[in-house]
N, CA, C and O of each residue as an XYZ file, in Angstrom:
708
protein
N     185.327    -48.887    -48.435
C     186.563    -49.409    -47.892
C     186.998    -48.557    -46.706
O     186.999    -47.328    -46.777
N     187.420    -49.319    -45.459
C     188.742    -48.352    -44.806
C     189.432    -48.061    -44.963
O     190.085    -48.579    -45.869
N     189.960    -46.939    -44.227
C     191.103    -46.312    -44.772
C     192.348    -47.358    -44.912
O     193.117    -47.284    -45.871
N     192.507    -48.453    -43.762
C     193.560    -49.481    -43.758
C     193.357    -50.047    -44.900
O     194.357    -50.135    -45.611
N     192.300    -50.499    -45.346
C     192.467    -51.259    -47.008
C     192.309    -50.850    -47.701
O     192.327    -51.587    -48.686
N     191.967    -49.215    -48.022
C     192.505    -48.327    -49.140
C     194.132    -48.624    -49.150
O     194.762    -48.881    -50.176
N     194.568    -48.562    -48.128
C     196.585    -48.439    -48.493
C     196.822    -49.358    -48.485
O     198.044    -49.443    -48.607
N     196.162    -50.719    -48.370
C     196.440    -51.716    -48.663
C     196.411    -52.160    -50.062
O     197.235    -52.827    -50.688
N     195.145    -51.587    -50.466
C     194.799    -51.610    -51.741
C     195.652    -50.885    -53.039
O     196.066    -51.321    -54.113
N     195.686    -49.772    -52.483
C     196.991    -48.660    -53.166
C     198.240    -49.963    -53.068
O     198.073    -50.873    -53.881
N     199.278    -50.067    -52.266
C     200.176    -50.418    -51.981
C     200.556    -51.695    -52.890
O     201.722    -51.984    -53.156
N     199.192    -52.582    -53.430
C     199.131    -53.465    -54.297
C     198.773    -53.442    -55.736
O     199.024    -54.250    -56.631
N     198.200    -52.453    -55.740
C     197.899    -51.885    -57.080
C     199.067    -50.977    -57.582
O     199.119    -50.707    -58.782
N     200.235    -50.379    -56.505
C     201.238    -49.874    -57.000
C     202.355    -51.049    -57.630
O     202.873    -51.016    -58.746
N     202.536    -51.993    -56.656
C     203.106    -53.181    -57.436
C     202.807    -53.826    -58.585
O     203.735    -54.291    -59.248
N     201.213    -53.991    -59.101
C     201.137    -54.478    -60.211
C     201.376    -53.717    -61.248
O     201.756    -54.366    -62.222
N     201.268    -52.154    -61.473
C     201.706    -51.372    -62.197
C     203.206    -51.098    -62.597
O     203.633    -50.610    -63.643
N     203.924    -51.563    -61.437
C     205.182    -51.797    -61.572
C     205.814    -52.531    -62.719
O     206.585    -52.112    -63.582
N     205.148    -54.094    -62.463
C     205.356    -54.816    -63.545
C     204.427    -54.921    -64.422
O     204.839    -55.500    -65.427
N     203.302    -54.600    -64.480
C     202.395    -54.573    -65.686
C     203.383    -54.312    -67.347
O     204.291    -53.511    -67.568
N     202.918    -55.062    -68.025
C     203.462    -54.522    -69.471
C     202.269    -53.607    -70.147
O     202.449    -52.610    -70.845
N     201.261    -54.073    -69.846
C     200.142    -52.835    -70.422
C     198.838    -52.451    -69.571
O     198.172    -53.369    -69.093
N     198.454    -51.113    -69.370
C     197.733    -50.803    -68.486
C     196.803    -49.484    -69.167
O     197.168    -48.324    -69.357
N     195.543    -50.095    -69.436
C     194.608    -48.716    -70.419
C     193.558    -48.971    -69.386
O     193.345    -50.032    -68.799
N     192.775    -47.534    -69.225
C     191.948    -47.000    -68.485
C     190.918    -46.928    -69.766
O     191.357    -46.605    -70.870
N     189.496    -47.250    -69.565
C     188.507    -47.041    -70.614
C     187.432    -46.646    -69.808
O     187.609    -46.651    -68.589
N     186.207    -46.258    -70.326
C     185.623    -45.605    -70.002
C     184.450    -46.964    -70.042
O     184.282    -47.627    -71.066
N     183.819    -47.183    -68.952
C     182.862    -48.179    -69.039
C     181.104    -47.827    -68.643
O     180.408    -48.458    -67.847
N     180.863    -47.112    -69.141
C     179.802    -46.263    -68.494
C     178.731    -47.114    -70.102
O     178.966    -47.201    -71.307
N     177.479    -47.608    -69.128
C     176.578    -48.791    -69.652
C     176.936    -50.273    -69.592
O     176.150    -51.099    -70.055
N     178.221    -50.680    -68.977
C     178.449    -51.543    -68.971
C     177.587    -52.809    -67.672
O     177.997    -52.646    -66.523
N     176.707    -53.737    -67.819
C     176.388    -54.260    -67.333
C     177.018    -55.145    -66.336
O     178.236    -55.280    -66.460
N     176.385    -55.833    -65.285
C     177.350    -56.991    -64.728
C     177.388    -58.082    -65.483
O     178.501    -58.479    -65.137
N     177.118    -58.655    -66.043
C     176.469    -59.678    -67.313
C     177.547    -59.115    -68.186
O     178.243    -60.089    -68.476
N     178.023    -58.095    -68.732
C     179.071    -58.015    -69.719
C     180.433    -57.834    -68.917
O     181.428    -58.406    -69.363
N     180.539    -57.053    -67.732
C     182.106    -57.068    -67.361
C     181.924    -58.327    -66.657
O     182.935    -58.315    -65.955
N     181.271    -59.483    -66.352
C     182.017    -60.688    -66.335
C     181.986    -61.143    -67.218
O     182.647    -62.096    -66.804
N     181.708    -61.538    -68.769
C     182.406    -61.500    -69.835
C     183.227    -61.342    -70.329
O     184.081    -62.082    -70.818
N     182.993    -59.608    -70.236
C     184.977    -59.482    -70.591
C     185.276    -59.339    -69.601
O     184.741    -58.265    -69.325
N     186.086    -59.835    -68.279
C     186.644    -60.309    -67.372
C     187.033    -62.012    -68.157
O     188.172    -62.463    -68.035
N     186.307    -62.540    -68.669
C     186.221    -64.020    -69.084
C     187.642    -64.311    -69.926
O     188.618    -65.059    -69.858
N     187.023    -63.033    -70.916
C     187.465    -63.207    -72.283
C     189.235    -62.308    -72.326
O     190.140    -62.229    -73.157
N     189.064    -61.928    -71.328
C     190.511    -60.807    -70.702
C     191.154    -61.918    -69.776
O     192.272    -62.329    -70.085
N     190.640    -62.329    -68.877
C     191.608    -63.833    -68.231
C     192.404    -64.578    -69.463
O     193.604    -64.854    -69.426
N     191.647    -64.813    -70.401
C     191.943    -65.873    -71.665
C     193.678    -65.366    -71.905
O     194.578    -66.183    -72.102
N     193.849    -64.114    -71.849
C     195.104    -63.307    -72.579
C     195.976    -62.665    -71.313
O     196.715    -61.683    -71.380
N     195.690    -63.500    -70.114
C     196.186    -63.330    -68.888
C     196.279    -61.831    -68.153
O     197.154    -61.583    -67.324
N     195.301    -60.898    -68.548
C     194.981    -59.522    -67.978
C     193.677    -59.906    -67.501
O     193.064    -60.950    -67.727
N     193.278    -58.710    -66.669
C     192.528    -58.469    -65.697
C     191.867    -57.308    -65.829
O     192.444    -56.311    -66.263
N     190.438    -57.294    -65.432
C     189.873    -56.072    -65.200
C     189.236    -55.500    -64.299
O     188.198    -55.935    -63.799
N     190.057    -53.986    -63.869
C     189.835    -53.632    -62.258
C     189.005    -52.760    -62.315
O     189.147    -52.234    -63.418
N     188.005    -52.161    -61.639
C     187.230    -51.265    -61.628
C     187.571    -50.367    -60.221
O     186.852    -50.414    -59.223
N     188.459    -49.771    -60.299
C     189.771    -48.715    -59.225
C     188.887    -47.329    -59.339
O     188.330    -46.884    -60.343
N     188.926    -46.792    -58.030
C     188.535    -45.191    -57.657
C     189.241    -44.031    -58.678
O     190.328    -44.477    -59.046
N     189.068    -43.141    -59.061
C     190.164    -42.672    -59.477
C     191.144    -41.806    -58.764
O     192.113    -41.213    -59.239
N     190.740    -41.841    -57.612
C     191.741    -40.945    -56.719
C     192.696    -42.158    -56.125
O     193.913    -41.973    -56.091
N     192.298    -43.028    -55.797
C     193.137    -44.651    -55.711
C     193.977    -44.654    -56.912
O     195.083    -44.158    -56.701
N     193.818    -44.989    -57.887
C     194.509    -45.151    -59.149
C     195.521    -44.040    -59.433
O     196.526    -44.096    -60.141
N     194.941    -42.830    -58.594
C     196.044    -41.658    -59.185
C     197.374    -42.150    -58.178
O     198.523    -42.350    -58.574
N     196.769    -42.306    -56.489
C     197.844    -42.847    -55.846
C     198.744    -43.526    -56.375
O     199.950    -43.307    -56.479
N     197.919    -44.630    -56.817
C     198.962    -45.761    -57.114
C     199.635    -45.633    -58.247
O     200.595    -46.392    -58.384
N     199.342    -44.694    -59.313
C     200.241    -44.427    -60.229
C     201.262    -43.208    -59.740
O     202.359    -42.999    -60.258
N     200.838    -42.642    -58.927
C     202.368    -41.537    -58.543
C     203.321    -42.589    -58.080
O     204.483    -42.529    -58.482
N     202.893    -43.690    -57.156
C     203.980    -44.423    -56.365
C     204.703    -45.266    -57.422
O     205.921    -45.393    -57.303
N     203.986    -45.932    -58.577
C     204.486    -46.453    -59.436
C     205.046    -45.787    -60.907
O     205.090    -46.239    -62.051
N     205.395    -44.668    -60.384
C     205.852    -43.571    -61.740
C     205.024    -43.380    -62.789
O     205.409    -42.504    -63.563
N     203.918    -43.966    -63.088
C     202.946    -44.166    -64.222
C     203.342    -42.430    -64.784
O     203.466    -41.451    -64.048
N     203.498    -42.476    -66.512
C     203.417    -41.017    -66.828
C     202.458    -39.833    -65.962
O     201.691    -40.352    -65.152
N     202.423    -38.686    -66.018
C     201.912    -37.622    -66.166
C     200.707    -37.743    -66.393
O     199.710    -37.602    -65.685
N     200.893    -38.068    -67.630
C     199.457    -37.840    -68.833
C     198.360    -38.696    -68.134
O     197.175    -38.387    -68.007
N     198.862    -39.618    -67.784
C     197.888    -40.671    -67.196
C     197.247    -40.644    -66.314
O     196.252    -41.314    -66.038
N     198.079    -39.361    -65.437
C     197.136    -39.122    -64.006
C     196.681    -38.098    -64.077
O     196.604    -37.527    -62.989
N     196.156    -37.320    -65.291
C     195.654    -35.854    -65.197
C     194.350    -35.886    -64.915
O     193.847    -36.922    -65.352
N     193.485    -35.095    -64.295
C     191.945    -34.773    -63.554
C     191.441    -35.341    -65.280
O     190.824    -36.404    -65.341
N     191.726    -34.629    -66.502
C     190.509    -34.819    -67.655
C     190.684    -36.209    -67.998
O     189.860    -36.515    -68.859
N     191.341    -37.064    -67.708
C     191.499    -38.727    -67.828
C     190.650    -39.354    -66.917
O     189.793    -40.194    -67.192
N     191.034    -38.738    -65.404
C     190.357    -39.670    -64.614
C     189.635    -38.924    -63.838
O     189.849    -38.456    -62.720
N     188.387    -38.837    -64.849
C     187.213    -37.893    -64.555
C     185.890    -39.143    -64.927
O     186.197    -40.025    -65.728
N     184.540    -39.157    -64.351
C     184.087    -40.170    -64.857
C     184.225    -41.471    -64.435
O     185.176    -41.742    -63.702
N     183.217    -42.573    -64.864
C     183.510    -44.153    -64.318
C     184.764    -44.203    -65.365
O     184.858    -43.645    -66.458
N     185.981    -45.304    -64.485
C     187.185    -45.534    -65.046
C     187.398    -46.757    -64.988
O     187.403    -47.045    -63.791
N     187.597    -47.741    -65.659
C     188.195    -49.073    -65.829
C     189.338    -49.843    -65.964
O     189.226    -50.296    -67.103
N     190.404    -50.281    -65.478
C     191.639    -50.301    -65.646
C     191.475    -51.622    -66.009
O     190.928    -52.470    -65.303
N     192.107    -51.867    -67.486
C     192.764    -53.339    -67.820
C     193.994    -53.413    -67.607
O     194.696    -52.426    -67.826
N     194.613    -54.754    -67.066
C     195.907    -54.448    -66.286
C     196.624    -55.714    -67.177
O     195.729    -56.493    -67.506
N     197.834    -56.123    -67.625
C     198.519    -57.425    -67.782
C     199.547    -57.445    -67.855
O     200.149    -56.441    -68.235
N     200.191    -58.584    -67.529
C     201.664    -58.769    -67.053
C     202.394    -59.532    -68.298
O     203.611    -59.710    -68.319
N     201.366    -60.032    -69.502
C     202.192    -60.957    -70.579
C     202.045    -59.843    -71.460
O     202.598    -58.753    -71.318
N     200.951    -60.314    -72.753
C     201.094    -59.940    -74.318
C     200.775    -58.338    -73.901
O     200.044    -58.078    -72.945
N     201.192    -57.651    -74.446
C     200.822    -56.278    -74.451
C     199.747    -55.617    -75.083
O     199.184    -54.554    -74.823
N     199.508    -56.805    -76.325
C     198.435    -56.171    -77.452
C     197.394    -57.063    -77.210
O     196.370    -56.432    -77.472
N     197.049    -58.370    -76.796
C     195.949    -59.495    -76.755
C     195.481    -58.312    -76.264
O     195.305    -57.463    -77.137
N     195.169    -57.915    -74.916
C     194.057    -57.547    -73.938
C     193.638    -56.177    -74.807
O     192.412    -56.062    -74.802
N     194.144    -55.363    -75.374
C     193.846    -53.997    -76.547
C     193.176    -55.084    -77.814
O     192.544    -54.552    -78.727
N     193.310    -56.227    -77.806
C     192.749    -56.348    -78.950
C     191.247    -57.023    -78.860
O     190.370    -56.912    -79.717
N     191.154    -57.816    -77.504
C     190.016    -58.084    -76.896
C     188.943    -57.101    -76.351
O     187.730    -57.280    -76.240
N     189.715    -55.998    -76.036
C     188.313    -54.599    -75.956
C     188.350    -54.250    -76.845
O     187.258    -54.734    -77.143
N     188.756    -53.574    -78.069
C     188.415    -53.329    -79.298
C     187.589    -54.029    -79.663
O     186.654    -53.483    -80.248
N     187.542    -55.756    -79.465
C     186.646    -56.774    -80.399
C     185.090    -56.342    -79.071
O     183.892    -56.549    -79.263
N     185.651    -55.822    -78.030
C     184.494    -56.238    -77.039
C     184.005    -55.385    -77.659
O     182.979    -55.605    -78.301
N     184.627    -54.117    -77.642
C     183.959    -52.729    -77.432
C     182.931    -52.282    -78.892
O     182.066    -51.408    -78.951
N     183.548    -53.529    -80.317
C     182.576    -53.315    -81.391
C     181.826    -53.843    -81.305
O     180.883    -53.359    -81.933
N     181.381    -55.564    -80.353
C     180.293    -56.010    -80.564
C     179.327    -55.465    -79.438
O     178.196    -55.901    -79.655
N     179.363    -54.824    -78.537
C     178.466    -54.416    -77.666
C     178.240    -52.535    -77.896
O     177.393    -51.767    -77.439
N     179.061    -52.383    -78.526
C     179.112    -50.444    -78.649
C     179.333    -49.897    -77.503
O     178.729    -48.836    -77.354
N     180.005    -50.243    -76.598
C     179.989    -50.351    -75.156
C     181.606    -49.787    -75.067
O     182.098    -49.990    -76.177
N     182.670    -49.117    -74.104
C     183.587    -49.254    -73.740
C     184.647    -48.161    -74.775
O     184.774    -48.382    -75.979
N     185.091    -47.417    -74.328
C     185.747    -46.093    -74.499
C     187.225    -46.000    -74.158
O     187.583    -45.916    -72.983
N     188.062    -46.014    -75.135
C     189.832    -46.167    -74.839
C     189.793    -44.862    -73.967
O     189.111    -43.936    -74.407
N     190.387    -44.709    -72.895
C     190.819    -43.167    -72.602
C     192.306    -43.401    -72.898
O     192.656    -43.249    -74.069
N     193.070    -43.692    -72.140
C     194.530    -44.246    -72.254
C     195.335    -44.907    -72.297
O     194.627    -45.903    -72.446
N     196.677    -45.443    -72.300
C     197.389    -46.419    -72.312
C     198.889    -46.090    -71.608
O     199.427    -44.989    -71.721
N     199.412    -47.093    -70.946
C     200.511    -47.382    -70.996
C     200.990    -48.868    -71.722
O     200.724    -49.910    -71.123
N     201.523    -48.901    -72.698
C     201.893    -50.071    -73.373
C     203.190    -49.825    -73.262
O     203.801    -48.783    -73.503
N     203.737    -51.294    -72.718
C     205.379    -51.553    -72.652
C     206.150    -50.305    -71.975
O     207.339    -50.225    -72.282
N     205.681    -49.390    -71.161
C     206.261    -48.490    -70.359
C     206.242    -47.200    -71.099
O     206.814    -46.199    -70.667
N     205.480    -47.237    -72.383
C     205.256    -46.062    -72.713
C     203.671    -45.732    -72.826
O     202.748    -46.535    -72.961
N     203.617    -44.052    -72.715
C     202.147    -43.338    -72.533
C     201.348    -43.333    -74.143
O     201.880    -42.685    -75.044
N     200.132    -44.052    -74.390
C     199.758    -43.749    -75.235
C     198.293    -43.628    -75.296
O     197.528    -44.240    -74.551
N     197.830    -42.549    -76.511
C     196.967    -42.150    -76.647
C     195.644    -42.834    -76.977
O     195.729    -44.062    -76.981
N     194.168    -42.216    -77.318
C     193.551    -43.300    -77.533
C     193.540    -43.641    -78.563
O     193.209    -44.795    -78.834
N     193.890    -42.775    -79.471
C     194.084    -43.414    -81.094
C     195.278    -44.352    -81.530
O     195.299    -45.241    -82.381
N     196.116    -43.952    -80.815
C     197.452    -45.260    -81.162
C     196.573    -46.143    -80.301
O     196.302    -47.069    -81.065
N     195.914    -46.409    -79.035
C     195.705    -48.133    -78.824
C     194.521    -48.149    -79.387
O     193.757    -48.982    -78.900
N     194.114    -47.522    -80.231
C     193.009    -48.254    -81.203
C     193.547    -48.753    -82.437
O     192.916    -49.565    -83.113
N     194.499    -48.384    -82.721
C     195.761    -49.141    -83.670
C     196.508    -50.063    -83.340
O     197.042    -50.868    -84.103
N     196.615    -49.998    -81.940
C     197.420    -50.997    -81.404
C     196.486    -52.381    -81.525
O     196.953    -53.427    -81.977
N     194.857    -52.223    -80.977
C     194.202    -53.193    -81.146
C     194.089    -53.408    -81.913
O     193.592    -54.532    -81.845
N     194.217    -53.052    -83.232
C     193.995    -53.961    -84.659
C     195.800    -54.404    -84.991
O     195.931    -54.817    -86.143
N     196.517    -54.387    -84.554
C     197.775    -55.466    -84.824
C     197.126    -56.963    -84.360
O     196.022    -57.094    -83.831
N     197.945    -57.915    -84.639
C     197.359    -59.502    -84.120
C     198.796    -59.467    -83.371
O     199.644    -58.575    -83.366
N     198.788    -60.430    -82.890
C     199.018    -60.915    -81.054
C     200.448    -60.913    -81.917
O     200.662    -60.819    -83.125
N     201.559    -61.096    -80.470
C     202.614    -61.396    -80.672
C     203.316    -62.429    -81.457
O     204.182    -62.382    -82.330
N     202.560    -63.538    -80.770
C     202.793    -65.004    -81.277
C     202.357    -64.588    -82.849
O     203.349    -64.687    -83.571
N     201.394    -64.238    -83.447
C     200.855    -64.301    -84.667
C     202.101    -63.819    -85.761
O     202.409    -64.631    -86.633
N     202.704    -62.701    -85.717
C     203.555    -61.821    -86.138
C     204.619    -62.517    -85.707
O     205.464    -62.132    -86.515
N     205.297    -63.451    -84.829
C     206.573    -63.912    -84.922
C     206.348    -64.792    -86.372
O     206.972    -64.746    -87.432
N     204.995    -65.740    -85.874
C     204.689    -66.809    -86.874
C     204.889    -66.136    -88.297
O     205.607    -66.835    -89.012
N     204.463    -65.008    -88.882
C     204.226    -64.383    -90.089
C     205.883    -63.922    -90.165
O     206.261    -63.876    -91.335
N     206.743    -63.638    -89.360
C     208.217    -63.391    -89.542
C     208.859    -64.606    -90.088
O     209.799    -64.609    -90.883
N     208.263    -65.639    -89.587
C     209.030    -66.899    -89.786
C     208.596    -67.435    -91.020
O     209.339    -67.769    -91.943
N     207.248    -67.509    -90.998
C     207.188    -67.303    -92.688
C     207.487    -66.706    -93.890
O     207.324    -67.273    -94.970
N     207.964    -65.463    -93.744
C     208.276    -64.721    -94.515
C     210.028    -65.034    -94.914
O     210.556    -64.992    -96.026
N     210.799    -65.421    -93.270
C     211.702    -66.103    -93.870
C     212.310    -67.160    -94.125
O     213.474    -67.306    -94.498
N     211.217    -68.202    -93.849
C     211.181    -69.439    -94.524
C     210.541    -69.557    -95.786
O     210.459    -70.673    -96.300
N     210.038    -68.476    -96.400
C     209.764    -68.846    -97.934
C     210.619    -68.753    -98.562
O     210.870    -69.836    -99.090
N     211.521    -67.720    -98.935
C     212.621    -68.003    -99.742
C     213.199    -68.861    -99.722
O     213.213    -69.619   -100.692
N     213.907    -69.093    -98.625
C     214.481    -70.487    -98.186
C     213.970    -71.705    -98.749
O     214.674    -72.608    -99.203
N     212.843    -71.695    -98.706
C     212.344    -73.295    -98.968
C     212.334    -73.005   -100.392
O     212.903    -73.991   -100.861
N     211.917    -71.970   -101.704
C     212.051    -71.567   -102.835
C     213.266    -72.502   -103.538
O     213.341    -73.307   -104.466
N     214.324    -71.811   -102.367
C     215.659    -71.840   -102.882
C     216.080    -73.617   -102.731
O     216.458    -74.199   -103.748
N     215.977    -74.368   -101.415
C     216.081    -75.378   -101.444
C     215.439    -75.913   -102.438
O     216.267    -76.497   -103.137
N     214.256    -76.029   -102.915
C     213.201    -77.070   -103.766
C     214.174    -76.403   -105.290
O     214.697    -77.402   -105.783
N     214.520    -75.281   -106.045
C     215.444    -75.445   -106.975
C     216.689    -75.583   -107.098
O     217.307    -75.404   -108.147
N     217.325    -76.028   -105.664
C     218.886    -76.770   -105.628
C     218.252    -78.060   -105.347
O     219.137    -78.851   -105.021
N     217.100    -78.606   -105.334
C     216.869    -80.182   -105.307
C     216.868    -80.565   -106.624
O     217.779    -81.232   -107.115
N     215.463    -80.011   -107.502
C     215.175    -79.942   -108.750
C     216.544    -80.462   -109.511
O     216.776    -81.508   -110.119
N     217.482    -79.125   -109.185
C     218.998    -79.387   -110.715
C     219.768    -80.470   -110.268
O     220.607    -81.137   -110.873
N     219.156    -80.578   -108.565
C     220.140    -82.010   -108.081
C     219.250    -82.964   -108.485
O     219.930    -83.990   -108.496
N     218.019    -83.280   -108.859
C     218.007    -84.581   -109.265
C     217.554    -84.496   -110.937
O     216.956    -85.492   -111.346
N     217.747    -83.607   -111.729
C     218.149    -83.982   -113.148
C     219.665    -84.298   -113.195
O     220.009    -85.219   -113.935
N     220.663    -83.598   -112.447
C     221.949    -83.904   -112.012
C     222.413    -85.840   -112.223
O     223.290    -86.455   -112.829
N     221.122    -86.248   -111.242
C     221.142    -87.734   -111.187
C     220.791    -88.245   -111.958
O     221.282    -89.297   -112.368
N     219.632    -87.568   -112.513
C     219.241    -88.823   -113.635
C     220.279    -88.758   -115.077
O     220.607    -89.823   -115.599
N     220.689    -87.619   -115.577
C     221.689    -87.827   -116.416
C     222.576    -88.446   -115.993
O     223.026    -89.131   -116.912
N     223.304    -88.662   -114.751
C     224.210    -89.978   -114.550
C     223.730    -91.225   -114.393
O     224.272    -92.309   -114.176
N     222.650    -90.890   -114.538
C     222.421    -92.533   -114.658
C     222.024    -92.825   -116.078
O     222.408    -93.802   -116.721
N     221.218    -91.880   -116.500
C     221.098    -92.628   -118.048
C     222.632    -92.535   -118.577
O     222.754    -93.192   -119.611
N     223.797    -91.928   -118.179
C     225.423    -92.137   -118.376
C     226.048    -93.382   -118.657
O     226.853    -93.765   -119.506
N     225.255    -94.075   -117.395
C     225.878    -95.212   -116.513
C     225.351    -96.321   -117.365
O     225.909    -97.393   -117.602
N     223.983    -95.823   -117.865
C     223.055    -97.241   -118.560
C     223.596    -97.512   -119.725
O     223.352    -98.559   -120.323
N     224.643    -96.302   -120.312
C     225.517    -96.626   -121.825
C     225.064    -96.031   -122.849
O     223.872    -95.730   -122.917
N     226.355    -95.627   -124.294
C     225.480    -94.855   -124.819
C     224.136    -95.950   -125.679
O     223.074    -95.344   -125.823
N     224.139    -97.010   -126.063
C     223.351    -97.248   -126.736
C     221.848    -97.876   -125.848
O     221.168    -98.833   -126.220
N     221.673    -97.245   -124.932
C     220.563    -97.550   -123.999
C     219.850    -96.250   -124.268
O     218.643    -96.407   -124.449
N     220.366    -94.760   -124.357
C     220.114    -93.611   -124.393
C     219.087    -93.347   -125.873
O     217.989    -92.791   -125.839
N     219.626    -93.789   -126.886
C     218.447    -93.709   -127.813
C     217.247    -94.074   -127.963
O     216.622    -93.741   -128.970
């Protein structure tokens, strides 16, 4: 690159970090072209992206975009570096390299920023085994729609023995025997 589209490049990569909701650096060393357009494929699906950034570029663009400390230290971004970047779910794209990174043995958490905070590689290897956002609202809503529906189906129940004793009432007593 020139130097003009290095700062061009910086200057845009500082904006997406801006708004990024999650941004992990992994270590991609064996990774084929045949697999990072794959997972490129399978990372579009969950609306993140995967950049393959200098690391002296990336340090730029994280000073301009406040990115923690931790994130820009020499023992992080030492080595081939990979940046997954996304602007929606925070956990899909951590949960799609985890799934990548077991079926190929391929691909190394170094760090994270999730939701504006710095995290390590062992919390986003935890983070990748949570299920997606959507999944966990769904499992909230179940959890409190079961009682609920419990409770409705035995205020139906006493409401319709309720009815039928008024009606066998209604039918008289000598219908009842």
């Amino acid at each position: 690159m020139k130097r003009q589209e290095k700062t061009f490049f910086v200057e845009n990569l500082t904006e997406e970090l801006k708004t990024a909701t999650c941004v992990v650096l992994v270590d991609y060393t064996g990774l084929t072209v045949a697999m990072q357009q794959d997972l490129k494929k399978k990372l579009a699906s969950s609306s993140a992206k995967l950049l393959i950034v200098k690391n002296t570029l990336f340090k730029l663009a994280g000073k301009g975009a406040k990115v923690p400390e931790e994130t820009l230290s020499d023992t992080i971004l030492s080595g081939p570096t990979a940046m997954v970047i996304s602007g929606g779910d925070s956990i899909a794209p951590l949960a799609i390299l985890a799934k990548f990174a077991k079926e190929n043995e391929i691909l190394n958490f170094k760090v994270g920023i999730v939701d504006g905070v710095f995290q390590g590689k062992e919390t986003l290897t935890k983070l990748s085994n949570l299920p997606s956002k959507e999944v966990l609202y769904g499992q909230l809503v179940g959890s409190v729609a079961g009682p609920m529906y419990g409770l409705v189906s035995t205020l139906q129940g006493n409401l319709q023995k309720l009815i039928w004793i008024l009606n066998e009432k209604a039918k008289g007593p000598s219908e009842i025997a």
